[in-house]
N, CA, C and O atoms as a Tripos MOL2 file, in Angstrom:
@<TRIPOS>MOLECULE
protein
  244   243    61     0     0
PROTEIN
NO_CHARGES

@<TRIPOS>ATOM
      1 N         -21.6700   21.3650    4.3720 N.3       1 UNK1
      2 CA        -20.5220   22.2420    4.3320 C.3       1 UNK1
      3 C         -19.2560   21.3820    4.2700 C.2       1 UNK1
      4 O         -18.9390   20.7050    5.2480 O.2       1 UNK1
      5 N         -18.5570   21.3900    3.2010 N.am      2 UNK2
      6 CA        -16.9630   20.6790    2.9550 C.3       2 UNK2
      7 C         -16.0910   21.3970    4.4400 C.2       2 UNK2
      8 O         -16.0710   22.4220    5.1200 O.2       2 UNK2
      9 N         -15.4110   19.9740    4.3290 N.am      3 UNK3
     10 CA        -14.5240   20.3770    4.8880 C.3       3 UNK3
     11 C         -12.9460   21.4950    4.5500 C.2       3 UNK3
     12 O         -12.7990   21.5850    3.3310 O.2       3 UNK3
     13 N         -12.2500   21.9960    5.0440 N.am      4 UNK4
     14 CA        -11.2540   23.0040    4.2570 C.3       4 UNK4
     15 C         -10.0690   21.7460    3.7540 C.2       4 UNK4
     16 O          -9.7990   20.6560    4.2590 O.2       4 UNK4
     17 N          -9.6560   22.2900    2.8230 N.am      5 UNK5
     18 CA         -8.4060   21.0810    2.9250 C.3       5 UNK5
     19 C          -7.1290   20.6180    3.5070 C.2       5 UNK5
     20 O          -6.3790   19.6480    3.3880 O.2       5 UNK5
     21 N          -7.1990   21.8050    4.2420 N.am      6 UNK6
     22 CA         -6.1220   21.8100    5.1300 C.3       6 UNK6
     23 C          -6.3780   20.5800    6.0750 C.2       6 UNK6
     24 O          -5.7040   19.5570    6.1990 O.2       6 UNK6
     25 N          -7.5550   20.9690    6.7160 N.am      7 UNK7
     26 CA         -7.7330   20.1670    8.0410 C.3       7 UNK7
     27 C          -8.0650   18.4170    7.4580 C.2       7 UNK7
     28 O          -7.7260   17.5250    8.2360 O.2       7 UNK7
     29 N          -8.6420   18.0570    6.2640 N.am      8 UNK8
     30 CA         -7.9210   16.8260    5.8480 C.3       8 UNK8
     31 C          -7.1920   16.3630    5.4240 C.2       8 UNK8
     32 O          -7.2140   15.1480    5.2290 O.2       8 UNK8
     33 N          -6.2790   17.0850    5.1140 N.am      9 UNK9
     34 CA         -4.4650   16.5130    5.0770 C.3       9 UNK9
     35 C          -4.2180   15.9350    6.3150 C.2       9 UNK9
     36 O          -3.4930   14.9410    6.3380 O.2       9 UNK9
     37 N          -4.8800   16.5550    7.7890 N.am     10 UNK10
     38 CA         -4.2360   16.3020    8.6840 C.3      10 UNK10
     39 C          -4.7410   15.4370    9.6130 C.2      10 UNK10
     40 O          -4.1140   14.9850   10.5710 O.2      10 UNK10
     41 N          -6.2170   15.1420    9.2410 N.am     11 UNK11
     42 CA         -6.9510   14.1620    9.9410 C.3      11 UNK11
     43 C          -6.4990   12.9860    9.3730 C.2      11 UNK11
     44 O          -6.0420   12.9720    8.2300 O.2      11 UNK11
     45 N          -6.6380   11.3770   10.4950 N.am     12 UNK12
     46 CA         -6.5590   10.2900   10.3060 C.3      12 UNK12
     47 C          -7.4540    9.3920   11.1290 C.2      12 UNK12
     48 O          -7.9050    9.6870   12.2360 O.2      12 UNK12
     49 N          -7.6450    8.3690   10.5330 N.am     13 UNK13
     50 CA         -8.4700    7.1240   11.0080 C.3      13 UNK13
     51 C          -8.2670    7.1580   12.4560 C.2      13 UNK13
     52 O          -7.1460    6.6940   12.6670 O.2      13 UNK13
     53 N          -8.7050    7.4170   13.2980 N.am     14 UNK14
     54 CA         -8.3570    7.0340   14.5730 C.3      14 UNK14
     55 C          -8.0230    5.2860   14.8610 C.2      14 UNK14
     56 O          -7.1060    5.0360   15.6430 O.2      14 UNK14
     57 N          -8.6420    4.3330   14.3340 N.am     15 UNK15
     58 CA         -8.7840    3.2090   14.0830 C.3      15 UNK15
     59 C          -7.4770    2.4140   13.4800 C.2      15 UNK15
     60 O          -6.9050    1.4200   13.9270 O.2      15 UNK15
     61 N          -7.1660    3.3130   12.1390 N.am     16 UNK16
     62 CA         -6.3600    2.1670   11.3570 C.3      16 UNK16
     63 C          -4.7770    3.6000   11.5810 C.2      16 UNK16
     64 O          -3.6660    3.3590   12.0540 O.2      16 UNK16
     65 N          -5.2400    4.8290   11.0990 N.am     17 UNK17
     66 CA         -4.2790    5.5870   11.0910 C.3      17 UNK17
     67 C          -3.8500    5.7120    9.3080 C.2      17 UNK17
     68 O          -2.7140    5.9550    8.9010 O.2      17 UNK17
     69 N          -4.9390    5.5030    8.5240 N.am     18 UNK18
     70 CA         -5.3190    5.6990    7.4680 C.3      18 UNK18
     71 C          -5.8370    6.6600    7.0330 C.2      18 UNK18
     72 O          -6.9450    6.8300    7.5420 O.2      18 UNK18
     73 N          -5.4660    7.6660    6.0520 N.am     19 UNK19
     74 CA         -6.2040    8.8140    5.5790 C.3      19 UNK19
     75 C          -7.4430    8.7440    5.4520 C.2      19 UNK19
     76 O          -7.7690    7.6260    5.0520 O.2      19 UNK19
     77 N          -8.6310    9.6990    5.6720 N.am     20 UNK20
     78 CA         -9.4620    9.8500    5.2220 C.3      20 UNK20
     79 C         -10.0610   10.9670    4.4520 C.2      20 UNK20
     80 O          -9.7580   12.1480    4.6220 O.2      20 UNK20
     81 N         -11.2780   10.3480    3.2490 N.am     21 UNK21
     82 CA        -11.9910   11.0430    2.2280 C.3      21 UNK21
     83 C         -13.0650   11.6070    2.8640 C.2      21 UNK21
     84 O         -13.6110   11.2230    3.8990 O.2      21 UNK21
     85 N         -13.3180   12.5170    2.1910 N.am     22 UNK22
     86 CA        -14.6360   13.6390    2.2100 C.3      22 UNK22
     87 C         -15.6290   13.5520    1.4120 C.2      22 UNK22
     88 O         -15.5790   14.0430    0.2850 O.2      22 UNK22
     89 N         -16.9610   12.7470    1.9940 N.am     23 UNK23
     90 CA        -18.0870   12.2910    1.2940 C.3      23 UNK23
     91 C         -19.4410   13.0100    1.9730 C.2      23 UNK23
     92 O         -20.5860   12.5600    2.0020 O.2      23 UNK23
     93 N         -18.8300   14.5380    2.6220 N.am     24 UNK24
     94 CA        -19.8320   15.3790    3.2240 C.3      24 UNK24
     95 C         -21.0200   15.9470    1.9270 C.2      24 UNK24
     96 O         -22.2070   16.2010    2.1330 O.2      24 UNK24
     97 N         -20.4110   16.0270    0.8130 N.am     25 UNK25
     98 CA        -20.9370   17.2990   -0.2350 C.3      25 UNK25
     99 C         -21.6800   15.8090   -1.0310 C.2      25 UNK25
    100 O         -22.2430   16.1370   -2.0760 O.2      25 UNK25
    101 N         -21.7570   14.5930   -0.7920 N.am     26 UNK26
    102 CA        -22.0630   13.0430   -1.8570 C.3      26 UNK26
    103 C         -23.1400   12.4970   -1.2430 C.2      26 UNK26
    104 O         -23.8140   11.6580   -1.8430 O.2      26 UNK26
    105 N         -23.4460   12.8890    0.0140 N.am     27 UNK27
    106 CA        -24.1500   12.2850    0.8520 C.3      27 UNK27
    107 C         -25.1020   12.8050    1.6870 C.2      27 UNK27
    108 O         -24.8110   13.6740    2.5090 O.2      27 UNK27
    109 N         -26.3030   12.3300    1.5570 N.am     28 UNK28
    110 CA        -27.5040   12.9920    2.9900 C.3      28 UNK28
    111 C         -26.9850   13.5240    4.4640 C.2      28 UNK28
    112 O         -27.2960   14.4970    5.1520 O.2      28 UNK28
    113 N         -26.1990   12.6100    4.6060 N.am     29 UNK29
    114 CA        -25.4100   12.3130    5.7310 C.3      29 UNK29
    115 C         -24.0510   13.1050    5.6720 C.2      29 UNK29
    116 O         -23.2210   12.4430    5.0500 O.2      29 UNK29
    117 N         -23.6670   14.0400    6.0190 N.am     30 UNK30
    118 CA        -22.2060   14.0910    5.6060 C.3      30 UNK30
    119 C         -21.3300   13.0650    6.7370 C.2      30 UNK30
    120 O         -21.6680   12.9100    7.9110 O.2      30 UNK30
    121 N         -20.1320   12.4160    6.0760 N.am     31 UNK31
    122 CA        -19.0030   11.6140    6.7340 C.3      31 UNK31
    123 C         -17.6690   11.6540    5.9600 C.2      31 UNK31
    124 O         -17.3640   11.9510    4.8050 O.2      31 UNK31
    125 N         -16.9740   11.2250    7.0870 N.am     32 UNK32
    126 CA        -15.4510   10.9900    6.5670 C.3      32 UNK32
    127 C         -15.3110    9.6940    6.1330 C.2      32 UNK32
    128 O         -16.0620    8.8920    6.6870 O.2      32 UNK32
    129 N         -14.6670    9.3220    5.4160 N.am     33 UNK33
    130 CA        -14.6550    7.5300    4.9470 C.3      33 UNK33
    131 C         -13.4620    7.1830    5.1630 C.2      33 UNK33
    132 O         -12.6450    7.5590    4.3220 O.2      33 UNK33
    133 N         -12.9800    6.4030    6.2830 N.am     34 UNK34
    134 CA        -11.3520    5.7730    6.1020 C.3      34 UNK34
    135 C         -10.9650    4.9200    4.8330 C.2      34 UNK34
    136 O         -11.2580    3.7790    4.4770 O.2      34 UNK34
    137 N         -10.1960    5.9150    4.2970 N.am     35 UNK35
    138 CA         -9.5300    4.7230    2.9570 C.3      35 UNK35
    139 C          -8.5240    3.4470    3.1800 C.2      35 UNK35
    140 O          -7.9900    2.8240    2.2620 O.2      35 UNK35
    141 N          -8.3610    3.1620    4.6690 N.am     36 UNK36
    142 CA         -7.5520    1.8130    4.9900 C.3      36 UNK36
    143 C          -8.5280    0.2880    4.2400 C.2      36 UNK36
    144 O          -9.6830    0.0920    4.6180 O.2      36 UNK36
    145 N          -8.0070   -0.4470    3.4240 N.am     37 UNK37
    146 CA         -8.2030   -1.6150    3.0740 C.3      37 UNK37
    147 C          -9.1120   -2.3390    3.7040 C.2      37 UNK37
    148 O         -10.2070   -2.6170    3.2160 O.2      37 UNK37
    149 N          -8.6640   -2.7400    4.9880 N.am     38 UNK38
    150 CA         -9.5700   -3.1570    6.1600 C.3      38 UNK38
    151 C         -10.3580   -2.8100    7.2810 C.2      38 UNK38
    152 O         -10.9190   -3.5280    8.1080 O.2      38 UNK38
    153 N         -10.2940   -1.4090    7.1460 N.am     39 UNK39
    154 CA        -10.8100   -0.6850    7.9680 C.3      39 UNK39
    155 C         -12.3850   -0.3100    6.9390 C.2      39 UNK39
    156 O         -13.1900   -1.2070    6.6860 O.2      39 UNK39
    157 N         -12.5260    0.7390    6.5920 N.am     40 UNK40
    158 CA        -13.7850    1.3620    6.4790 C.3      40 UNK40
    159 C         -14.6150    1.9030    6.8410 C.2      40 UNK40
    160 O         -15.7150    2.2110    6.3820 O.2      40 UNK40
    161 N         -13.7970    2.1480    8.2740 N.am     41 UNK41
    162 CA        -14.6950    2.8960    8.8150 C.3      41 UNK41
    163 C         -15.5270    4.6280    8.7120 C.2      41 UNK41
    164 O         -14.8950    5.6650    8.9120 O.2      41 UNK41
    165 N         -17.1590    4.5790    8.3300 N.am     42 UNK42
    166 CA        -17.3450    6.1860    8.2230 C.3      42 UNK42
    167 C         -17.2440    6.5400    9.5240 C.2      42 UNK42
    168 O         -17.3080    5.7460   10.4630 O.2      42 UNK42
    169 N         -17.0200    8.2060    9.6430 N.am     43 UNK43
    170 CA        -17.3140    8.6280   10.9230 C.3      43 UNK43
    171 C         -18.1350    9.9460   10.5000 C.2      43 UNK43
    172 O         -17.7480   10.6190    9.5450 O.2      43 UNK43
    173 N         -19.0600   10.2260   11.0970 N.am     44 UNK44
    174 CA        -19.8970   11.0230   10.8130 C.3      44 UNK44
    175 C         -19.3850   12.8070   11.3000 C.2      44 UNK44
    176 O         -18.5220   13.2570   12.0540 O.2      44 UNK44
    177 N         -20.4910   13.4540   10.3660 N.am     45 UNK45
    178 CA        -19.5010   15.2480   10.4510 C.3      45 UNK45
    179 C         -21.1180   16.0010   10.9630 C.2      45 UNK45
    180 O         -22.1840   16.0000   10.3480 O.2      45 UNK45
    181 N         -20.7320   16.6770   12.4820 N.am     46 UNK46
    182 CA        -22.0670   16.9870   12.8560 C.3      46 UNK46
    183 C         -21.8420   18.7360   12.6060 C.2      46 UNK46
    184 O         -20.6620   19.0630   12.7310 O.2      46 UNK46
    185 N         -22.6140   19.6650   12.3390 N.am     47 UNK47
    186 CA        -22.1320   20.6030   12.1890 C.3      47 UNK47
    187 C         -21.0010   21.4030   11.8710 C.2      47 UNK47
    188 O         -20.5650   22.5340   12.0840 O.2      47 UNK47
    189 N         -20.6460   20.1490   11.1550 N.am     48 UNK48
    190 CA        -19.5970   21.0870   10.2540 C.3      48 UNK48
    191 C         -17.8520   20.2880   11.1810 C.2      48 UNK48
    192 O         -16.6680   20.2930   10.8450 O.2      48 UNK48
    193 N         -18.4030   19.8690   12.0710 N.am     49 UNK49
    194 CA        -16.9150   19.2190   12.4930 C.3      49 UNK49
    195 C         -17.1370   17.7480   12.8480 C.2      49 UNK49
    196 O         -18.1440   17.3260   13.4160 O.2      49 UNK49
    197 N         -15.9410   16.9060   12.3980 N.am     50 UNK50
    198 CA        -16.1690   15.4620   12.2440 C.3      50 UNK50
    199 C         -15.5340   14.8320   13.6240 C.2      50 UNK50
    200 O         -14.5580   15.1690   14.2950 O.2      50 UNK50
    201 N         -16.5870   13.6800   13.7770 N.am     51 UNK51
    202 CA        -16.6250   12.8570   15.0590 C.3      51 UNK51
    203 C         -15.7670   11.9800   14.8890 C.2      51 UNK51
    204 O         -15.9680   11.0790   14.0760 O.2      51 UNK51
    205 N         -14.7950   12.0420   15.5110 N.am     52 UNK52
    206 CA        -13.5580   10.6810   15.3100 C.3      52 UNK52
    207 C         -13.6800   10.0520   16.3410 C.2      52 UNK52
    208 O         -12.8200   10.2400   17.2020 O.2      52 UNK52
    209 N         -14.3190    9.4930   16.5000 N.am     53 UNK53
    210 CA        -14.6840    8.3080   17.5660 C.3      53 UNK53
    211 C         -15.0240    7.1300   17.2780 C.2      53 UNK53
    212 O         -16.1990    6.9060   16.9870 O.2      53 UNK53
    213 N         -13.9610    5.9860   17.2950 N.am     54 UNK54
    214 CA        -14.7720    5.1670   16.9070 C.3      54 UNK54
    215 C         -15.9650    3.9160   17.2030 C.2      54 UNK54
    216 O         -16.2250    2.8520   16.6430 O.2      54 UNK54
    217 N         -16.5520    4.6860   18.4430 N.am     55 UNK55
    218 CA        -17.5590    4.1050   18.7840 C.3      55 UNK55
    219 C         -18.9640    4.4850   18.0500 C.2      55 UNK55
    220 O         -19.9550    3.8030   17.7880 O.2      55 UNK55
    221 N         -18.6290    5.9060   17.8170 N.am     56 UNK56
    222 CA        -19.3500    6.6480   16.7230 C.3      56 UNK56
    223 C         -19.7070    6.1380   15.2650 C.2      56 UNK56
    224 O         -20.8570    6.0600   14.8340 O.2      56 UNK56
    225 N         -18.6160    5.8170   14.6010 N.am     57 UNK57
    226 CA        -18.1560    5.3870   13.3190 C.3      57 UNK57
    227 C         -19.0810    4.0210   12.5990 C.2      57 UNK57
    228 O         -19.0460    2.9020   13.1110 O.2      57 UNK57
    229 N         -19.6560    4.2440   11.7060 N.am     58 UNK58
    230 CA        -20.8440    3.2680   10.7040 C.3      58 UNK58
    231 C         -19.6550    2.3160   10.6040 C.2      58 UNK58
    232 O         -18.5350    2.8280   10.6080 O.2      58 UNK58
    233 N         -19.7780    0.8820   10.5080 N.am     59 UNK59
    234 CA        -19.2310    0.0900   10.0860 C.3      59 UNK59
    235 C         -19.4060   -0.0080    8.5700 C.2      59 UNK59
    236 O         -20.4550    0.4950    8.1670 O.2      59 UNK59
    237 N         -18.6000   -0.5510    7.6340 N.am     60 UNK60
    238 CA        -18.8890   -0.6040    6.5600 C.3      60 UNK60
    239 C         -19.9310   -1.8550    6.1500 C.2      60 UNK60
    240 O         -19.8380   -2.9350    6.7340 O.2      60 UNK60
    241 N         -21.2430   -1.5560    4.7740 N.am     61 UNK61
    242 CA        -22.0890   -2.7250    4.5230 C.3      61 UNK61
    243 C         -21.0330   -4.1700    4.2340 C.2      61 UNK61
    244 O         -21.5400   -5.2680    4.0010 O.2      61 UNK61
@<TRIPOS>BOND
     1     1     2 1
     2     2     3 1
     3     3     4 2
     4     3     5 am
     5     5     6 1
     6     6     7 1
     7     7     8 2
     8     7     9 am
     9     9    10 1
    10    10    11 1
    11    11    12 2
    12    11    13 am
    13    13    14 1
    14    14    15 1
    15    15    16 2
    16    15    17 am
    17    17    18 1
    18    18    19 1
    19    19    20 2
    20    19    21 am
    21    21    22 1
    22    22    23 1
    23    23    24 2
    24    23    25 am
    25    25    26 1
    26    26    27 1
    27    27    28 2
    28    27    29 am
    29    29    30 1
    30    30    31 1
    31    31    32 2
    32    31    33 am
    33    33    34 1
    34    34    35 1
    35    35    36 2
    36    35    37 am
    37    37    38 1
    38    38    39 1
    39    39    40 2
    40    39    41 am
    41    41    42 1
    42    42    43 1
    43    43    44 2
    44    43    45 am
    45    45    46 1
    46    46    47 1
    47    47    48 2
    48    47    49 am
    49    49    50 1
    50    50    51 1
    51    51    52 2
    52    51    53 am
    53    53    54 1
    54    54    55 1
    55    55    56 2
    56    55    57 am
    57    57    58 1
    58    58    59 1
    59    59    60 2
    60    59    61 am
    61    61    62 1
    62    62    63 1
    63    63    64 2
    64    63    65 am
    65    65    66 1
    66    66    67 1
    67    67    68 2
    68    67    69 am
    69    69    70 1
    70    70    71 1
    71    71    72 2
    72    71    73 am
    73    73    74 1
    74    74    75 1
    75    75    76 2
    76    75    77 am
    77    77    78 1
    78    78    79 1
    79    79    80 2
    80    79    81 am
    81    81    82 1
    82    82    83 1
    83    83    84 2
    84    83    85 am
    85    85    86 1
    86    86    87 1
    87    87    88 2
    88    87    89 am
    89    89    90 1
    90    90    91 1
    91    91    92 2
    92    91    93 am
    93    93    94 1
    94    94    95 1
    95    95    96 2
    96    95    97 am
    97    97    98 1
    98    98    99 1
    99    99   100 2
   100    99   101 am
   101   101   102 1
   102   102   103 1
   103   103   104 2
   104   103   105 am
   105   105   106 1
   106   106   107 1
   107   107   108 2
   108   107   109 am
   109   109   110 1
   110   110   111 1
   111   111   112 2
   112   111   113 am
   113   113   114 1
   114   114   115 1
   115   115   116 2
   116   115   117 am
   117   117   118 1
   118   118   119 1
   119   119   120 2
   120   119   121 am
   121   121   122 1
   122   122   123 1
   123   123   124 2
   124   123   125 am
   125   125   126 1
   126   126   127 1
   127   127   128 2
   128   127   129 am
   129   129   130 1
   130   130   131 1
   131   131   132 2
   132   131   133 am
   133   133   134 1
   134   134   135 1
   135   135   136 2
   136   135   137 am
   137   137   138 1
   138   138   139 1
   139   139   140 2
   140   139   141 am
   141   141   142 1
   142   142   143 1
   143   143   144 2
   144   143   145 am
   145   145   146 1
   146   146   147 1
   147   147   148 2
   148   147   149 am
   149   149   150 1
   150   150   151 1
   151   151   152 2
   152   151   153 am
   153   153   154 1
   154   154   155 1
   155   155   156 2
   156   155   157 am
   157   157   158 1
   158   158   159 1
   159   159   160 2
   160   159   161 am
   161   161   162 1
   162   162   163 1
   163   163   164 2
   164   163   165 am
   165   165   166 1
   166   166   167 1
   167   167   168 2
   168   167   169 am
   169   169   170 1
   170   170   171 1
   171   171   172 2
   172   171   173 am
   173   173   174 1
   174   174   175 1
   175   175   176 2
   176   175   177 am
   177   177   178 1
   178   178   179 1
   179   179   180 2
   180   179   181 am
   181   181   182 1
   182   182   183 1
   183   183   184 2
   184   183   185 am
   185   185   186 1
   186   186   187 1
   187   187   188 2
   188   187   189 am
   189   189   190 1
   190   190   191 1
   191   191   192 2
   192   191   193 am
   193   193   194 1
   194   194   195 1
   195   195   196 2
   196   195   197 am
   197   197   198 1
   198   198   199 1
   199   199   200 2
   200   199   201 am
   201   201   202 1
   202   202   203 1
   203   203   204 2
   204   203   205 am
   205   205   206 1
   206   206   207 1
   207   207   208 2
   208   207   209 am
   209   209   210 1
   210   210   211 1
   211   211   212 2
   212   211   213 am
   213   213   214 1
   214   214   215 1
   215   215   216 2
   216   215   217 am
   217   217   218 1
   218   218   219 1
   219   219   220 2
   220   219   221 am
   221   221   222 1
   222   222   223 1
   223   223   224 2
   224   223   225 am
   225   225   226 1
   226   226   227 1
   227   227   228 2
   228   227   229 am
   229   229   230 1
   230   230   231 1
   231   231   232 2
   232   231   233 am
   233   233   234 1
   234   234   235 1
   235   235   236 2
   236   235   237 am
   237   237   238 1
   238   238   239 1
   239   239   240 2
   240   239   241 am
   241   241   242 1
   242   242   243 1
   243   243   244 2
@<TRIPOS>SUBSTRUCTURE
     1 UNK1         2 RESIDUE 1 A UNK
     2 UNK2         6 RESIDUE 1 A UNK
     3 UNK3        10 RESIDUE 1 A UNK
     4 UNK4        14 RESIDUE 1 A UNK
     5 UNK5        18 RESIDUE 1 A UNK
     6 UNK6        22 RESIDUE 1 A UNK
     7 UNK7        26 RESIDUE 1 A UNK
     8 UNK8        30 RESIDUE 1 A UNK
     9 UNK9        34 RESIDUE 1 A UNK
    10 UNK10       38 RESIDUE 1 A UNK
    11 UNK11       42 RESIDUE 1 A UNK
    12 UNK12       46 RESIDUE 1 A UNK
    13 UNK13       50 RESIDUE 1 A UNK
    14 UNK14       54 RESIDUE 1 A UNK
    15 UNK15       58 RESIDUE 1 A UNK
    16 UNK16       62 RESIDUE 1 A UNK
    17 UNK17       66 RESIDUE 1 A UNK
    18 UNK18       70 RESIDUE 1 A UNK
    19 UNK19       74 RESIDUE 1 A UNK
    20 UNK20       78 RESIDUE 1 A UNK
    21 UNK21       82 RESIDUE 1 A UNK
    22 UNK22       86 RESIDUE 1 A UNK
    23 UNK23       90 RESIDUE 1 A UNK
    24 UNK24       94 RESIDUE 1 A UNK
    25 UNK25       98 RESIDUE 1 A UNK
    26 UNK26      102 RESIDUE 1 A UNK
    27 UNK27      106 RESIDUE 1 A UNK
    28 UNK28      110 RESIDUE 1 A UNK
    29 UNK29      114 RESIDUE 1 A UNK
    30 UNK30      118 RESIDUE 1 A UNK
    31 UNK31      122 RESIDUE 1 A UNK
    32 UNK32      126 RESIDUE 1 A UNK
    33 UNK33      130 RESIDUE 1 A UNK
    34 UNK34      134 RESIDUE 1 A UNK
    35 UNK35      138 RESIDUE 1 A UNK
    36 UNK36      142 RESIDUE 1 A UNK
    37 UNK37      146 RESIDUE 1 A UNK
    38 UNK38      150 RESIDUE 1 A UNK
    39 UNK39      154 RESIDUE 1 A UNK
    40 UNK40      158 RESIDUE 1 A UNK
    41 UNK41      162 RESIDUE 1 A UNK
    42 UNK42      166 RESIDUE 1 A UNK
    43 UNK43      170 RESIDUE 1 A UNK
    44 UNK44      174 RESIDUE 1 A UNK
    45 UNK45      178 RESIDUE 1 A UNK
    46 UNK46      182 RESIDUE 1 A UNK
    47 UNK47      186 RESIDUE 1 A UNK
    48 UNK48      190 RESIDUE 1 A UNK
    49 UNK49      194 RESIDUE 1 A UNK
    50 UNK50      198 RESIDUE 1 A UNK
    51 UNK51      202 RESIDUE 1 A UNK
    52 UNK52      206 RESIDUE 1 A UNK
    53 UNK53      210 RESIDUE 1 A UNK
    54 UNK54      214 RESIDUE 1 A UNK
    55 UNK55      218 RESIDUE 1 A UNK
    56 UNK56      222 RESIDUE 1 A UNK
    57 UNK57      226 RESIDUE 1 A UNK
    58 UNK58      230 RESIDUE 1 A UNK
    59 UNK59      234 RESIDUE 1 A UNK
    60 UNK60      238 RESIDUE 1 A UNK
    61 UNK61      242 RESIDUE 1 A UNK
């Protein structure tokens, strides 16, 4: 289930404070992907609402 677009206009990286993309509808897994340079961090979307934690959060390969 996508997220609405409202509510990612308004979410950010907890981490970098970098927008993040919507790779829920691309992926087995649905996640958010921080688009910061050095960051990368995914954070994963459990039922439909995303975990901003970044203890949570896949490091990038």
């Amino acid at each position: 289930m996508p997220l609405e677009a409202g509510l990612l206009e308004i979410l950010a990286c907890p981490a970098c404070h970098s927008p993040l993309e919507d790779k829920s509808a691309d992926a087995d897994a649905p996640e958010l992907i921080c688009t910061g340079q050095d960051c990368g961090l995914a954070y994963p979307v459990r039922d439909g609402i995303p975990v901003l934690l970044v203890d949570e959060a896949r490091r990038p390969a």
